[in-house]
C-alpha positions as CSV (number, residue, x, y, z in Angstrom):
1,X,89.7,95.7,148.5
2,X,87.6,95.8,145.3
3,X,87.6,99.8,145.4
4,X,91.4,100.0,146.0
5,X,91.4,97.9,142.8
6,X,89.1,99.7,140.6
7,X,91.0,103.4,142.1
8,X,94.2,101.8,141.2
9,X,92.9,100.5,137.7
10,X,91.6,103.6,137.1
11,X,95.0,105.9,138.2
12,X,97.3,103.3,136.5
13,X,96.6,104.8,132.6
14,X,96.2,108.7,133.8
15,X,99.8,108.2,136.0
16,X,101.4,107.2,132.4
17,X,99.0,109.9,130.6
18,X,100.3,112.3,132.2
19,X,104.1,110.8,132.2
20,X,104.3,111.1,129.1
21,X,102.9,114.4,128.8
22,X,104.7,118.1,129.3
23,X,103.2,120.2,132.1
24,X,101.4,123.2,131.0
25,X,103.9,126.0,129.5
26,X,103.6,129.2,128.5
27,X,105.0,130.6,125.0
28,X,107.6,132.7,126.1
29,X,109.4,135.4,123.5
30,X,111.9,133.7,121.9
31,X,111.9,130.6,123.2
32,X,110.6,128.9,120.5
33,X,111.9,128.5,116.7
34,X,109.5,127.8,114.3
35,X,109.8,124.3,111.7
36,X,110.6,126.6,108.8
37,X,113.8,128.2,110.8
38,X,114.8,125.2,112.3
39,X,115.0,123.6,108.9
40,X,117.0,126.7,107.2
41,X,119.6,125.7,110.7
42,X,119.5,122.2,110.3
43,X,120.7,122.9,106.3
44,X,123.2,125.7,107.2
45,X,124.4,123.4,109.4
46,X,124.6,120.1,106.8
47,X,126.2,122.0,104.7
48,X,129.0,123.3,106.9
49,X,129.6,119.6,108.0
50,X,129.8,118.7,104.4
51,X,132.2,121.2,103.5
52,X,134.1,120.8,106.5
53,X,134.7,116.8,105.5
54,X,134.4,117.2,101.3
55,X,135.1,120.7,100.6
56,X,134.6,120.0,96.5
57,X,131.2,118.8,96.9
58,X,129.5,120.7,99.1
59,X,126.6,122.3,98.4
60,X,123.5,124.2,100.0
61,X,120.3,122.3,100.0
62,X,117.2,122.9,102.0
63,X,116.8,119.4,104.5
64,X,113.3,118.6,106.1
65,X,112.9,117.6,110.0
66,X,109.2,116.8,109.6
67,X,107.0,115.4,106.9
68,X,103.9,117.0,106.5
69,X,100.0,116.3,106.9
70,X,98.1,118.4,104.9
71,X,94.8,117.3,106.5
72,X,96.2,118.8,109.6
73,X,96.4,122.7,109.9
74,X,99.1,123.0,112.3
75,X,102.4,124.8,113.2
76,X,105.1,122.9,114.6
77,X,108.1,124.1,116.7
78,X,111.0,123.3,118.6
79,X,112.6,124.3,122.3
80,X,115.0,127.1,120.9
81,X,117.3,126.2,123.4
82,X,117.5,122.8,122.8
83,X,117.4,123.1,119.3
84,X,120.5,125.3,119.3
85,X,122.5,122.9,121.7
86,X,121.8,119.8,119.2
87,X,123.0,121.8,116.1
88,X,126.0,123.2,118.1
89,X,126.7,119.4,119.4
90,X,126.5,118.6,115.5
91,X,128.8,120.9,114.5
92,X,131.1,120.0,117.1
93,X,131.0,116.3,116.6
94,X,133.6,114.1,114.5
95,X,131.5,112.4,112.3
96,X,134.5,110.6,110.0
97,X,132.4,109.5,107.3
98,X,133.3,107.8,104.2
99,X,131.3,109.8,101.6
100,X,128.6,112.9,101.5
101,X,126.0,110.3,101.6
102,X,127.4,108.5,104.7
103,X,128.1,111.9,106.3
104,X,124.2,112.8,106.1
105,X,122.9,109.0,107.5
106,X,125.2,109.9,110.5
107,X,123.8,113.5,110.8
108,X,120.4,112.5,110.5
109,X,121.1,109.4,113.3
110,X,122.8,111.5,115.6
111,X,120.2,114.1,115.5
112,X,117.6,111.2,115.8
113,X,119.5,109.0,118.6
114,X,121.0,112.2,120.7
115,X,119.2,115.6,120.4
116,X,116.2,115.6,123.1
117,X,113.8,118.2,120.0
118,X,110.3,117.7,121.4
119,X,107.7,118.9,118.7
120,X,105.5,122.0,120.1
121,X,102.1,122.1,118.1
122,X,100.0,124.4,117.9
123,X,96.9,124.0,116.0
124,X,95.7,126.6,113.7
125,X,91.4,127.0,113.3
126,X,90.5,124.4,115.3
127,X,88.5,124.4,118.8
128,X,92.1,124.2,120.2
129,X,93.1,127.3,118.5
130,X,96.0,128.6,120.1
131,X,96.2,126.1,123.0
132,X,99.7,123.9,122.8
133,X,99.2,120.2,122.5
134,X,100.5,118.9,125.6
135,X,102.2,115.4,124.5
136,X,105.1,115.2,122.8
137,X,104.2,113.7,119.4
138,X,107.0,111.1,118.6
139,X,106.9,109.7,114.5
């Protein structure tokens, strides 16, 4: 009974390790867009909302999905796929806001609350050089 425990207390933290992990992937062409492109999207796309909903004030300005560490030498990206699909569900989406500011805090929460973008890292001269962190870092 006492080594069905310990087996048990012992598979209980690797069975939510490894729940919370992604399996092993492979860095396919293409399948991947990098932090800087993503951000260039997510911008294109702000601004196409914007002028969609207050044509006199928009304006193209470069918007940031991550804040950076500078401690940390790393490159972050996104699924392509699903990156794509939550900028194409933005643009698609009737936001009604009130003003440009209100239009970005509903932007920024649906992309937040809605759009599945797991962070891919890849660390950059370390031991782990080229090897993809396998959990999915949420801020």
């Amino acid at each position: 009974m006492k080594n069905n425990l310990t087996k048990f207390l012992i598979a209980l933290p690797l069975a939510f390790l490894c729940g919370n992990c992604v399996k092993n992937q492979s860095i396919n062409d293409n399948s991947l867009i990098s932090l800087n492109d993503a951000q260039k999207e997510y911008s294109s796309v702000i601004f196409l909302k914007t002028a969609e909903y207050f044509p006199s004030q928009a304006f193209y300005f470069p918007f940031t999905l991550e804040t950076f560490d500078f401690r940390c030498h790393r490159d972050i990206h996104y699924n392509k796929s699903d990156f794509q699909t939550c900028m194409k569900n933005i643009i698609l989406f009737n936001f009604q806001p009130k003003t440009p500011d209100d239009l970005l805090s509903k932007i920024d929460t649906f992309k937040d609350n809605l759009c599945d973008l797991k962070k891919i890292i890849l660390f950059k001269d370390s031991i782990t050089k080229g090897e993809l962190n396998l959990c999915e870092i949420n801020p």
